[in-house]
SERO-721583 format. One record per residue (C-alpha): x, y, z; residue in one letter. Coordinates in nm, 2 decimals, padded with zeros to 4 digits. Layout:
<atoms>
{atom {X Y Z} "a"},
...
</atoms>
This chain:
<atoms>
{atom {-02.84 -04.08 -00.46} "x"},
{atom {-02.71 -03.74 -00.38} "x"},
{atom {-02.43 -03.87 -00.13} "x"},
{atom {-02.38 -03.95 00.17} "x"},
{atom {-02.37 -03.75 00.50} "x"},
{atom {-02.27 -03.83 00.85} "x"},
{atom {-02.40 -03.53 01.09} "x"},
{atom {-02.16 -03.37 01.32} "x"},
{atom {-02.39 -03.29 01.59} "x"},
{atom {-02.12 -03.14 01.76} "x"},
{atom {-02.07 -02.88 01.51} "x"},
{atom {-02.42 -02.67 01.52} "x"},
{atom {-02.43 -02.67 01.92} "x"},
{atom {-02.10 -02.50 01.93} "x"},
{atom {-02.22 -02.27 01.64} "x"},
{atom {-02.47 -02.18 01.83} "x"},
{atom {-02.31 -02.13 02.15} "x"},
{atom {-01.96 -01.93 01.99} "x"},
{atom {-02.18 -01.69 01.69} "x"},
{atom {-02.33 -01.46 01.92} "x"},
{atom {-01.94 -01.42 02.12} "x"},
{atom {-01.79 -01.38 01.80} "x"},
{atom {-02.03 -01.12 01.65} "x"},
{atom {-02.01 -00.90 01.90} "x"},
{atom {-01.62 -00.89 01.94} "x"},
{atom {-01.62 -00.85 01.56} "x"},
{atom {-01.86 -00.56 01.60} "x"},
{atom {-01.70 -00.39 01.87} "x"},
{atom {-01.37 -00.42 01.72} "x"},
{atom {-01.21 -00.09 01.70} "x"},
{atom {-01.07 00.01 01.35} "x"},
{atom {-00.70 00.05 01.32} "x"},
{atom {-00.74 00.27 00.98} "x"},
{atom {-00.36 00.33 00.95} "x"},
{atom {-00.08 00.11 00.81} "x"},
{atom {00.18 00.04 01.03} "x"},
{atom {00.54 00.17 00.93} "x"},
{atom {00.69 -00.09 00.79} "x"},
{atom {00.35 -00.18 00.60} "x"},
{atom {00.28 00.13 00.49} "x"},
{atom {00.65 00.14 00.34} "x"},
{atom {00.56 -00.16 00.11} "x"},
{atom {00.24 -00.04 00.02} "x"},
{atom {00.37 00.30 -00.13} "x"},
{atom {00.61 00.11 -00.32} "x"},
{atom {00.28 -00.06 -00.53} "x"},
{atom {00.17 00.32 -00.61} "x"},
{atom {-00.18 00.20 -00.58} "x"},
{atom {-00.45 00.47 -00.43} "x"},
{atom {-00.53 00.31 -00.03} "x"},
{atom {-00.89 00.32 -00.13} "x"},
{atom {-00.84 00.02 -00.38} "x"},
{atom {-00.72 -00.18 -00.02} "x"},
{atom {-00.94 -00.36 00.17} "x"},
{atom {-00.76 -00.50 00.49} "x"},
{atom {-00.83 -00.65 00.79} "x"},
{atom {-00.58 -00.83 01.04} "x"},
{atom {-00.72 -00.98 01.36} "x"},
{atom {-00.58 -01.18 01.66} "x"},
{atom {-00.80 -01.50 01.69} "x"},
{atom {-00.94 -01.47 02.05} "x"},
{atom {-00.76 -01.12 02.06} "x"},
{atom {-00.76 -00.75 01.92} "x"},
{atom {-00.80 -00.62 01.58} "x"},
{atom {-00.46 -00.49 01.46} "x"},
{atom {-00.60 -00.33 01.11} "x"},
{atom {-00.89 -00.31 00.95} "x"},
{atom {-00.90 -00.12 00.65} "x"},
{atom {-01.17 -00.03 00.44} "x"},
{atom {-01.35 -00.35 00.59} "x"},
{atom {-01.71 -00.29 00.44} "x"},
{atom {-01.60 -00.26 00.12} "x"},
{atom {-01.77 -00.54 -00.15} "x"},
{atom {-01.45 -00.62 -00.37} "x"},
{atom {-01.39 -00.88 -00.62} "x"},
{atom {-01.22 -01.16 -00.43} "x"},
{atom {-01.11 -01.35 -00.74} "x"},
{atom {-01.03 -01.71 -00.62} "x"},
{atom {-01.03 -01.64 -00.29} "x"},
{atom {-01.42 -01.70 -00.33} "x"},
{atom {-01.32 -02.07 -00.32} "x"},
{atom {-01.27 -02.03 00.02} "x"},
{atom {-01.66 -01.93 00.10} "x"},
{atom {-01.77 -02.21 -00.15} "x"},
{atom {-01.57 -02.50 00.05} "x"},
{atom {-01.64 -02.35 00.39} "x"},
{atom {-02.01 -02.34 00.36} "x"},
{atom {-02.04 -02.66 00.17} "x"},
{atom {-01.80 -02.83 00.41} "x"},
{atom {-02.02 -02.70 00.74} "x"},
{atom {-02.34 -02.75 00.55} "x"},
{atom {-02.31 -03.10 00.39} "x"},
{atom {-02.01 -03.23 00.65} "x"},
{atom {-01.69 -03.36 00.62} "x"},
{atom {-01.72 -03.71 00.49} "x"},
{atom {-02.03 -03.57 00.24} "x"},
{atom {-01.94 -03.80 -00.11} "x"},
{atom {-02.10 -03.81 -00.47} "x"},
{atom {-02.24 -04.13 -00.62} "x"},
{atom {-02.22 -04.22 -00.98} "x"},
{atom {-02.47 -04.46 -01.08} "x"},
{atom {-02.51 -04.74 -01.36} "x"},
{atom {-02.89 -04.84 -01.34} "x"},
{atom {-03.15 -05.10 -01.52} "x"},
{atom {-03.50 -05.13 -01.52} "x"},
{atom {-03.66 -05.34 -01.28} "x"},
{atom {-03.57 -05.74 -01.39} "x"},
{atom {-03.41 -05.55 -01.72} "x"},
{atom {-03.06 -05.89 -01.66} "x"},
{atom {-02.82 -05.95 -01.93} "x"},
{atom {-02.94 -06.24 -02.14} "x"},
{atom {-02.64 -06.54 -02.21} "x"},
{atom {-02.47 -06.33 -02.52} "x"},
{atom {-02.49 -06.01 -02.22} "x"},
{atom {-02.74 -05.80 -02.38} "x"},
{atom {-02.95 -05.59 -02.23} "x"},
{atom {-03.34 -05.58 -02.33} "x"},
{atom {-03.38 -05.23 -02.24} "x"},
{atom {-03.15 -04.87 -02.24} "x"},
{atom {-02.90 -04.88 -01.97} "x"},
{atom {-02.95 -04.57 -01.74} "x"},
{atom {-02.66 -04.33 -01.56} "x"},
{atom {-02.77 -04.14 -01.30} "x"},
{atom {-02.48 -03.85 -01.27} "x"},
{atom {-02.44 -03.72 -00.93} "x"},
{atom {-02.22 -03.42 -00.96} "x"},
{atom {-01.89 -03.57 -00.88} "x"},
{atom {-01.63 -03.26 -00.96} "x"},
{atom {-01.35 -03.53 -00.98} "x"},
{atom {-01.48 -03.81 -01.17} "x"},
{atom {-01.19 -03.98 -01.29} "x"},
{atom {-01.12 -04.16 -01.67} "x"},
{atom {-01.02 -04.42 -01.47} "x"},
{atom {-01.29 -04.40 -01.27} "x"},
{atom {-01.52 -04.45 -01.52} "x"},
{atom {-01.31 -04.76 -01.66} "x"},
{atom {-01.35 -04.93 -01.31} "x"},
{atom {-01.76 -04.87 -01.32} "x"},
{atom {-01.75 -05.03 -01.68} "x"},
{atom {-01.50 -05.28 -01.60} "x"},
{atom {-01.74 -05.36 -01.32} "x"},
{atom {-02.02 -05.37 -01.53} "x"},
{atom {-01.85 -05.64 -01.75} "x"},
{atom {-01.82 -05.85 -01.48} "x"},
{atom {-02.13 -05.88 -01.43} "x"},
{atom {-02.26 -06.01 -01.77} "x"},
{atom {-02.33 -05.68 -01.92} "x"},
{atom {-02.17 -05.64 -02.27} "x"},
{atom {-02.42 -05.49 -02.50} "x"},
{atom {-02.61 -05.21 -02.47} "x"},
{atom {-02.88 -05.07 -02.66} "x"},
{atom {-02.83 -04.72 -02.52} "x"},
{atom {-02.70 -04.52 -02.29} "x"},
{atom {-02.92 -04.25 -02.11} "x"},
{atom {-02.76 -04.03 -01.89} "x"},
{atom {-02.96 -03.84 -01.64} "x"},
{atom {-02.82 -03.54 -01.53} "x"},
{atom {-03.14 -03.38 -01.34} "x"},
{atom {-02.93 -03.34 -01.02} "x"},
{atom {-02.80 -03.04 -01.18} "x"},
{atom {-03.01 -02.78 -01.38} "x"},
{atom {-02.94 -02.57 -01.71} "x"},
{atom {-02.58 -02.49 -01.58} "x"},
{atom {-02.37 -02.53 -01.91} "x"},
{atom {-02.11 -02.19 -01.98} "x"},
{atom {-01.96 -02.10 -02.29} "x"},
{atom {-01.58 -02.15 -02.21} "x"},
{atom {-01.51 -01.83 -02.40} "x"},
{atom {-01.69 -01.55 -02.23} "x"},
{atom {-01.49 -01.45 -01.98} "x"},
{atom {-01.12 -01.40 -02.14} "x"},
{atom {-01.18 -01.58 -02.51} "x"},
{atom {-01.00 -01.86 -02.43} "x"},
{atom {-01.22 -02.14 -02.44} "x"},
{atom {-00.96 -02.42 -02.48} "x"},
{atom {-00.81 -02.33 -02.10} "x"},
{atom {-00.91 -02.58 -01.91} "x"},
{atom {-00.97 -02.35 -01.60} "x"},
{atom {-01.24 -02.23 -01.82} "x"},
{atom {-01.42 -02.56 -01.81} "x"},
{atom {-01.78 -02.54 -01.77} "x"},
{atom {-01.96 -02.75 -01.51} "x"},
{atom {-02.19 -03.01 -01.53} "x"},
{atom {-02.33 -03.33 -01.35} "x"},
{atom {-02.11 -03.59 -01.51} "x"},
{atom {-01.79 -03.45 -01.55} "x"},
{atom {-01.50 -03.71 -01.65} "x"},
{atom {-01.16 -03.61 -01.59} "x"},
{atom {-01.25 -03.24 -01.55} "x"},
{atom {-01.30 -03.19 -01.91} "x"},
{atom {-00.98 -03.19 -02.01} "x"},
{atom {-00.79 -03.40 -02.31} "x"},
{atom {-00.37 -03.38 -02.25} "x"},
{atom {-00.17 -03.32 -02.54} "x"},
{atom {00.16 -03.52 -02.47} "x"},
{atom {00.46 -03.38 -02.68} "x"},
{atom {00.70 -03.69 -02.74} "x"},
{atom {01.07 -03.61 -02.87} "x"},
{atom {01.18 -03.75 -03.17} "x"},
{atom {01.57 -03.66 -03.10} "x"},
{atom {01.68 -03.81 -03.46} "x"},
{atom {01.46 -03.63 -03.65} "x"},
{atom {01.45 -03.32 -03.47} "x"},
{atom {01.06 -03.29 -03.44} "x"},
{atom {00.80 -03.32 -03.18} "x"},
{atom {00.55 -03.53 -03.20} "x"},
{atom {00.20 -03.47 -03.04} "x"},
{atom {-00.06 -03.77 -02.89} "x"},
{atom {-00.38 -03.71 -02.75} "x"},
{atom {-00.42 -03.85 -02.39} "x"},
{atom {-00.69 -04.02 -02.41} "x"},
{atom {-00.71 -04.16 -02.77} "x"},
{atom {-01.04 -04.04 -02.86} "x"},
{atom {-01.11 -04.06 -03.29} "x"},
{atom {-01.28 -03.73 -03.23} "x"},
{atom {-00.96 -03.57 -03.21} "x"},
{atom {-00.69 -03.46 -03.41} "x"},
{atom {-00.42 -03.20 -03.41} "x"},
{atom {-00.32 -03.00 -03.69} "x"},
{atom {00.01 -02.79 -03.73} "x"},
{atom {00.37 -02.83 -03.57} "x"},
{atom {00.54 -02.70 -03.29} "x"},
{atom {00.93 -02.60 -03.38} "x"},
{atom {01.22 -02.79 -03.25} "x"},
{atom {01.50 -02.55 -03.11} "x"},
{atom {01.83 -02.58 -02.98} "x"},
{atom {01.96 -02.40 -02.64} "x"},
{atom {01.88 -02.46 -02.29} "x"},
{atom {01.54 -02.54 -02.15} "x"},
{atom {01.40 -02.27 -01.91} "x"},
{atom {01.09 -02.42 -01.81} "x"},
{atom {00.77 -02.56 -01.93} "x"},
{atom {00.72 -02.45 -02.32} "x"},
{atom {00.48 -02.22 -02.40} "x"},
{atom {00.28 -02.36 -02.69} "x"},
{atom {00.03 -02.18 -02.89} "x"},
{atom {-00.36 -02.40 -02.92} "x"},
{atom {-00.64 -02.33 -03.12} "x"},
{atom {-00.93 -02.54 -03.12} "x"},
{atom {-01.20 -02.57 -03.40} "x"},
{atom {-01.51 -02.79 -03.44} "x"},
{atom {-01.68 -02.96 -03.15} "x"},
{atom {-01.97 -03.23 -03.08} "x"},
{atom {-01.86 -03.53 -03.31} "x"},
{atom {-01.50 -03.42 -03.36} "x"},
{atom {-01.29 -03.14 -03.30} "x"},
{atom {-00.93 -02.97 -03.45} "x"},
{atom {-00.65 -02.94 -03.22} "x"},
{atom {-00.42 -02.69 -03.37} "x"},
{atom {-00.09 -02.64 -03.23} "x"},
{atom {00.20 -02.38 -03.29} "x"},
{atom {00.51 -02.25 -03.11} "x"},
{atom {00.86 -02.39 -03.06} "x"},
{atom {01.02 -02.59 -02.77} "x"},
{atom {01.42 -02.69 -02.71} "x"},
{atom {01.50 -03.01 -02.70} "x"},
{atom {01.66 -03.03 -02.42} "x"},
{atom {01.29 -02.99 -02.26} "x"},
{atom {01.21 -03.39 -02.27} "x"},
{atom {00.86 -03.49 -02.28} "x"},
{atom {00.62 -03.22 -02.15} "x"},
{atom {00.20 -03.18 -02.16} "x"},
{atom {-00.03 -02.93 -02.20} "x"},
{atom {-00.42 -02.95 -02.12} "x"},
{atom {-00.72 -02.80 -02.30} "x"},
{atom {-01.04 -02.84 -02.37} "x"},
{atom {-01.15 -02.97 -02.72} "x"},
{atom {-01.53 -03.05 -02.69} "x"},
{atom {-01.80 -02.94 -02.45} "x"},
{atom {-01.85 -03.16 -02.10} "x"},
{atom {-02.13 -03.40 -02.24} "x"},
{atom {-01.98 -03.46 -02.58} "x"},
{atom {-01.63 -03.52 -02.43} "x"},
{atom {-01.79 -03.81 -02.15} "x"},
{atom {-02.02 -03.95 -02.48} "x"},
{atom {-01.67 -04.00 -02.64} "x"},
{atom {-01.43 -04.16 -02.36} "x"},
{atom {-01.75 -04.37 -02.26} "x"},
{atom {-01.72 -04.53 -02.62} "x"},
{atom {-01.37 -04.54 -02.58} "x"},
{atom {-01.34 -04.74 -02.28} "x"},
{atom {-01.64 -04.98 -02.37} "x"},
{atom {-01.50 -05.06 -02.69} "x"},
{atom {-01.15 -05.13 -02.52} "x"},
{atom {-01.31 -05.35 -02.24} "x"},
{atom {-01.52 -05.57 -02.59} "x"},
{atom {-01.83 -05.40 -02.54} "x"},
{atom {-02.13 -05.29 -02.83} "x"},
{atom {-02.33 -04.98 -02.83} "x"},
{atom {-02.63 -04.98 -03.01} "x"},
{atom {-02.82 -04.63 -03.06} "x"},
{atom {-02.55 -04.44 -02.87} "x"},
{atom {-02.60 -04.23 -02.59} "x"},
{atom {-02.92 -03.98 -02.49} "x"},
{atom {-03.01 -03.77 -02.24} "x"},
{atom {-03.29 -03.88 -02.05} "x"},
{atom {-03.45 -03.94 -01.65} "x"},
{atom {-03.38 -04.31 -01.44} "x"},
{atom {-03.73 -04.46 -01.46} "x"},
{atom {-03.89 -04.54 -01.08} "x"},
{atom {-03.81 -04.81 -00.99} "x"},
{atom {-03.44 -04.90 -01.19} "x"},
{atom {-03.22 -05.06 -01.01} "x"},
{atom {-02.85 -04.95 -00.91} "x"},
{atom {-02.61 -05.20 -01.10} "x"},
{atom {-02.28 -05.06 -01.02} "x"},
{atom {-02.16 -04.75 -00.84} "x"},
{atom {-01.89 -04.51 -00.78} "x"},
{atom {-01.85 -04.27 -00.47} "x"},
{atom {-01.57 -04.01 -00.49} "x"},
{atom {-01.37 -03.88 -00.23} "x"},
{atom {-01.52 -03.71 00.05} "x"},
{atom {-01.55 -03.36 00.06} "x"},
{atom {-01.30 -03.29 00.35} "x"},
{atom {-01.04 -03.44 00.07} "x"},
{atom {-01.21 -03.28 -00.22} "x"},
{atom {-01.16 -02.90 -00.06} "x"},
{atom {-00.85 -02.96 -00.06} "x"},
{atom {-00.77 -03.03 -00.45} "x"},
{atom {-01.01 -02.66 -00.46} "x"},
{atom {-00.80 -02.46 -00.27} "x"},
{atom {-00.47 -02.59 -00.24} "x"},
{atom {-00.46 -02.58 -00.64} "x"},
{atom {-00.76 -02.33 -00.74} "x"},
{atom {-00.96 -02.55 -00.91} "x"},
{atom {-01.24 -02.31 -01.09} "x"},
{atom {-01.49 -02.58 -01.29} "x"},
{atom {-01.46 -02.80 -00.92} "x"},
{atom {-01.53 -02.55 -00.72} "x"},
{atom {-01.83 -02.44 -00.93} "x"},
{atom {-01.97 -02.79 -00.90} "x"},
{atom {-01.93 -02.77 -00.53} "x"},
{atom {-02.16 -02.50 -00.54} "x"},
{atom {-02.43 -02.62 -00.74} "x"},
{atom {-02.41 -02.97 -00.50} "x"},
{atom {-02.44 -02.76 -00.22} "x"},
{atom {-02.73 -02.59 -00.41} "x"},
{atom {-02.88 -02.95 -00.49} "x"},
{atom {-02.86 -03.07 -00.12} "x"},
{atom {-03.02 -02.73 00.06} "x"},
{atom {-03.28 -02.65 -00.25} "x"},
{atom {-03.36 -02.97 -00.44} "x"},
{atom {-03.20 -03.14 -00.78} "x"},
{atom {-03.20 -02.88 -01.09} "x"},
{atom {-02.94 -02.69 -00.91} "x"},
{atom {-02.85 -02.37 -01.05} "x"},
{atom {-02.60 -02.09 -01.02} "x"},
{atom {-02.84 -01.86 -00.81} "x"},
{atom {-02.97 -02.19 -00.60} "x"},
{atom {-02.61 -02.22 -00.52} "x"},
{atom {-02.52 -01.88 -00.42} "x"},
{atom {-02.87 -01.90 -00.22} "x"},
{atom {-02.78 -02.19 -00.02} "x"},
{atom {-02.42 -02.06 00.07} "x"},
{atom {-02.55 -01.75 00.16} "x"},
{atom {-02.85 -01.93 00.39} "x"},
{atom {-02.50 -02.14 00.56} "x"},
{atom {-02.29 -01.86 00.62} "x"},
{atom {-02.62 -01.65 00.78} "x"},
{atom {-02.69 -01.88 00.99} "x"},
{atom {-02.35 -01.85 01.13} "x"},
{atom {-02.34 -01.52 01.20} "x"},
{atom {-02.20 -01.38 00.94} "x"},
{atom {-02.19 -01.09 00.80} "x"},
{atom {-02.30 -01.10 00.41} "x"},
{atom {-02.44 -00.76 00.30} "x"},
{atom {-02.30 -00.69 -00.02} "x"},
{atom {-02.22 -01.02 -00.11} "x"},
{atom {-02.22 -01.20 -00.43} "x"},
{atom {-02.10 -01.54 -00.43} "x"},
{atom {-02.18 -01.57 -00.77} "x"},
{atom {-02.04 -01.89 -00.97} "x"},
{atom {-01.79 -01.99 -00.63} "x"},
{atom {-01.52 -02.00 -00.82} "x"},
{atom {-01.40 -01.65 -00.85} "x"},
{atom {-01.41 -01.68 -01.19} "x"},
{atom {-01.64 -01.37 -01.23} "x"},
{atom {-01.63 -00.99 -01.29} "x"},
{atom {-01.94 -00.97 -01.05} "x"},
{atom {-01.85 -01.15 -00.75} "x"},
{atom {-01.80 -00.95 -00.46} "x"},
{atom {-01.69 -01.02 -00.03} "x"},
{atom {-01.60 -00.79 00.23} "x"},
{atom {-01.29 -00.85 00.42} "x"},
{atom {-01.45 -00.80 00.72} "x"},
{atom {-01.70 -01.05 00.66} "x"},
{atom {-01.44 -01.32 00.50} "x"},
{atom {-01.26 -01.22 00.82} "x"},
{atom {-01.59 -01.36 01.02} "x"},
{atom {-01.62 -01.61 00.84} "x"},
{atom {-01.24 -01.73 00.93} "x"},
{atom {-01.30 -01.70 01.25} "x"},
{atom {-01.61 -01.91 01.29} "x"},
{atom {-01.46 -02.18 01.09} "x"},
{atom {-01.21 -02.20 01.36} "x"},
{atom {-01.42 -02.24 01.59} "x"},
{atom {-01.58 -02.49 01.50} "x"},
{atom {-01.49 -02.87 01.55} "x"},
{atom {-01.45 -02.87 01.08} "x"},
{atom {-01.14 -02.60 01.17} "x"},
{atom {-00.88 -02.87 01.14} "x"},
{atom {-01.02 -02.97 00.81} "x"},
{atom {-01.11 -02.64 00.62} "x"},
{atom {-00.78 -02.50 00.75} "x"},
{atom {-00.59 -02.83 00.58} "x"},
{atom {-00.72 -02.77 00.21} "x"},
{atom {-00.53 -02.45 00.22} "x"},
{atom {-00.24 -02.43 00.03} "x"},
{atom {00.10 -02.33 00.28} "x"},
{atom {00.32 -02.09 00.28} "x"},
{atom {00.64 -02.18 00.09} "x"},
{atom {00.52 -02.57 00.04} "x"},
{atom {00.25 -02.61 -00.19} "x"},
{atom {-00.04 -02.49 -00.40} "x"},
{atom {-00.07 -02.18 -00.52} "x"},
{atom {00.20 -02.02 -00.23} "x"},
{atom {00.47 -02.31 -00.32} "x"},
{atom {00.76 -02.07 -00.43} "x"},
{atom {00.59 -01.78 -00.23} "x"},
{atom {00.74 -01.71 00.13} "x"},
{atom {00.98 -01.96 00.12} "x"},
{atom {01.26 -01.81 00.37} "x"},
{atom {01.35 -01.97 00.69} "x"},
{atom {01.08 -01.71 00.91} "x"},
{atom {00.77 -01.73 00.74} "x"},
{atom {00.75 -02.11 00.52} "x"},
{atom {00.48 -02.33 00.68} "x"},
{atom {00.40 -02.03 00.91} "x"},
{atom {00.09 -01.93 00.70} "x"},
{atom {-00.23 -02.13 00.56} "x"},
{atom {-00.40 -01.89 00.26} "x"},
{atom {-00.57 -01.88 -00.03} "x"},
{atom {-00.52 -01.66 -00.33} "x"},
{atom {-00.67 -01.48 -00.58} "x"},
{atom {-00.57 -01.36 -00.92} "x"},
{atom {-00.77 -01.19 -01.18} "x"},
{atom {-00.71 -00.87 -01.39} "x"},
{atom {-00.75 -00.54 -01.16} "x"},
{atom {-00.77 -00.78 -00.82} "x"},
{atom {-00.48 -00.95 -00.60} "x"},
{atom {-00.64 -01.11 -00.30} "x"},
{atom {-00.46 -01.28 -00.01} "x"},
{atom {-00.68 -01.44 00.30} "x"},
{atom {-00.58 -01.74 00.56} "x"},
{atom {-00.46 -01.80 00.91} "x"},
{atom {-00.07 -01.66 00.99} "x"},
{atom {00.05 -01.85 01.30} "x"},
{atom {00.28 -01.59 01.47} "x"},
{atom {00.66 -01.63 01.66} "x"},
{atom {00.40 -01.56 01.97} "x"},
{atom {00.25 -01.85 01.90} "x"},
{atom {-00.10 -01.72 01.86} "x"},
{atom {-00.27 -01.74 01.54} "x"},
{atom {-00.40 -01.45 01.29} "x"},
{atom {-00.67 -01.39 01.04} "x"},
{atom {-00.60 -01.20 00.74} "x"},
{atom {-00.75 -01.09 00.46} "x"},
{atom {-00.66 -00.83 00.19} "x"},
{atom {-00.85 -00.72 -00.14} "x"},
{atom {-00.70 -00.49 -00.36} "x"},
{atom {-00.92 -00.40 -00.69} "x"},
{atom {-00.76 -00.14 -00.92} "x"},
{atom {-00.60 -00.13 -01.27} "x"},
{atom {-00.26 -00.17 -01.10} "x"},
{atom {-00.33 -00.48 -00.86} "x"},
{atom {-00.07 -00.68 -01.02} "x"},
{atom {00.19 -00.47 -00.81} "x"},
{atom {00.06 -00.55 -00.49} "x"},
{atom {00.21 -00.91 -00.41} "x"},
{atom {00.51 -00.75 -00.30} "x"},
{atom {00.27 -00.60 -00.06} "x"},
{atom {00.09 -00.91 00.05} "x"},
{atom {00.44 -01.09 00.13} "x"},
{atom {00.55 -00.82 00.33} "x"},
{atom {00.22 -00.82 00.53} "x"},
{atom {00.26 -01.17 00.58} "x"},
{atom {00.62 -01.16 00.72} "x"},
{atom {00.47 -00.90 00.93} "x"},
{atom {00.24 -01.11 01.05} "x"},
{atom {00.44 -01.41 01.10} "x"},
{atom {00.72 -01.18 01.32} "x"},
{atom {00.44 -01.09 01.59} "x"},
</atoms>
């Protein structure tokens, strides 16, 4: 079962009814090319060439303040989440859910000692928060219904196609766990957490894998200092092996006075990693595994055992944007590509089905390339004046109050938590950002001391965009002061 999906046949009418309004006013728009004085003020201070800007500021249901370089395709970084969530969110619905699936052939009942004649069968449904816990609920649920000993395990991950990354390509640091590739049964996004325990007496540190998993271990030390704490310690990781057991090697120094403190990384690749908290958690709970676990298709006709359906996808978006997830965003995509073009989802069968969404809407997508969703690549491109469009048919649009929710708010949380914190402009603005090397991007709603609300989106790409947040503050305490 993909999910499940309740239609809001509210939403498409109203579509309908508000694109061919809202194209035109975007259309006839008149550019405002300039910078207003107090912006342009800020953006000399970056020293960045105007031509690296893209820009547009709009009135919702009013005029177009700026617009910028509009047309221009620009790397978004993670501001690409944003098109990912919208069009899955208006293309699968709100209360869309993934179901995770423990399966036996038909009349395939646990015998008195509660084994199973034949393999048991998982049918992975593309769940980009699949908790450990999670999983200990499905097999704890299993348990309780006779099942103790299994044969084997086949997992059937067909929902998704050949969608595996190497978590080194793009910045050789395959142990970051925003590096995490995707896949159709994901368990606790990947990610082991390596929990540094103070030993006060002995001066030392003192590392533990969360969870235990044998295929584990760490290697080296990291150095117990004296002095003040000043945030979370930067320790060094290196990871070697992989598959049936990996090295966790650790360096670096931390003060005491830092307490307990975690890191996360990855340490094997997304199917390994599952394979071993799956024997992890049926061992713990007093069950056998026979031949281990495969990769293989649910035979017609098996029947569901035990299930788990996540969160919806209203809630999901939320964990995306608010925090920038990259490897949940990414699945989001490829589900998106599975609902709209059929199970073996892929990359391009994902960027194909957002683009079909966000066409069908009326917006504007020429030079677009959506690429992974997550923003998390060097060839992903948007306009601002089509992420602008975008905005403004999601608002719209009865799903307004929940896209506009998983964005992170000014001076509160996510990614703009200690951003725009004073008194005028905290919990003014709803926005997403984006962060790569040579791109700073900015986008959201700004509700204005008018009380009318504004879309804006920047995109800067240029070897200096690191000096532009001064920049994007400023233009959103402009905003906020209309």
């Amino acid at each position: 079962m993909l999910g499940r999906f309740k239609a809001c046949p509210a939403a498409p009418r109203r579509l309908r009814g508000a694109i061919a309004v809202l194209a035109l006013a975007w259309a006839a728009a008149a550019p405002a090319q300039q910078l207003p004085p107090e912006l342009a003020k800020a953006w000399t201070a970056t020293r960045v060439p105007l031509g690296s800007l893209s820009l547009v500021v709009r009135q919702i249901d009013g005029p177009q303040l700026i617009a910028i370089n509009d047309t221009v395709p620009r790397n978004p970084a993670s501001v690409m989440k944003m098109a990912t969530t919208w069009s899955a969110l208006s293309g699968l619905g709100p209360d869309f859910a993934w179901r995770t699936t423990f399966l036996t052939e038909r009349g395939d009942r646990p015998d008195a000692q509660g084994t199973l004649r034949g393999p048991l069968y998982l049918k992975a449904g593309g769940d980009p928060m699949l908790r450990i816990e999670d999983l200990w609920t499905l097999l704890s649920d299993l348990r309780l219904r006779g099942v103790k000993n299994i044969s084997e395990l086949v997992v059937d991950r067909s929902i998704f196609g050949r969608v595996a990354t190497d978590p080194g390509a793009f910045d050789d640091a395959p142990d970051r766990p925003y590096n995490a590739s995707p896949d159709a049964l994901m368990v606790g996004l990947g990610a082991v957490r390596l929990v540094f325990q103070p030993d006060t007496r002995a001066r030392k540190w003192i590392p533990i894998v969360d969870p235990p998993l044998p295929e584990i271990r760490v290697e080296g030390s990291v150095k117990w200092e004296a002095g003040t704490c000043r945030g979370s310690p930067e320790i060094g990781t290196d990871v070697t092996g992989s598959g049936a057991g990996a090295v966790l090697h650790v360096s670096g120094a931390a003060p005491g006075s830092c307490g307990e403190f975690s890191v996360y990384r990855l340490a094997m690749p997304q199917a390994d990693y599952f394979t071993a908290v799956f024997r992890l958690l049926w061992k713990e709970l007093g069950g056998t595994l026979g031949r281990g676990v495969r990769e293989g298709a649910v035979p017609p006709g098996a029947v569901p055992i035990v299930w788990h359906d996540s969160a919806t996808l209203a809630d999901t978006i939320r964990l995306i944007n608010k925090n920038s997830n990259n490897v949940m965003a990414r699945t989001v995509l490829l589900t998106l590509g599975a609902a709209k073009n059929g199970p073996g989802a892929t990359v391009a069968s994902g960027d194909q089905a957002a683009l079909a969404v966000l066409a069908s809407q009326g917006v504007d997508t020429r030079g677009w390339a959506i690429d992974n969703g997550a923003g998390l690549a060097r060839q992903a491109r948007l306009t601002a004046r089509g992420l602008g469009q975008m905005l403004d048919v999601a608002w719209h649009t009865p799903l307004m109050s929940e896209f506009m929710s998983s964005l992170a708010i000014s001076g509160v949380d996510g990614t703009v938590k200690r951003r725009l914190r004073g008194g005028d402009v905290k919990g003014m603005a709803h926005l997403k950002t984006g962060t790569l090397r040579d791109s700073r991007a900015l986008a959201g709603y700004v509700l204005g001391s008018d009380g009318k609300r504004y879309i804006v989106v920047s995109i800067v790409n240029d070897p200096k965009a690191g000096a532009v947040r001064a920049f994007d503050d400023a233009l959103i305490r402009w905003v906020a002061e209309k």
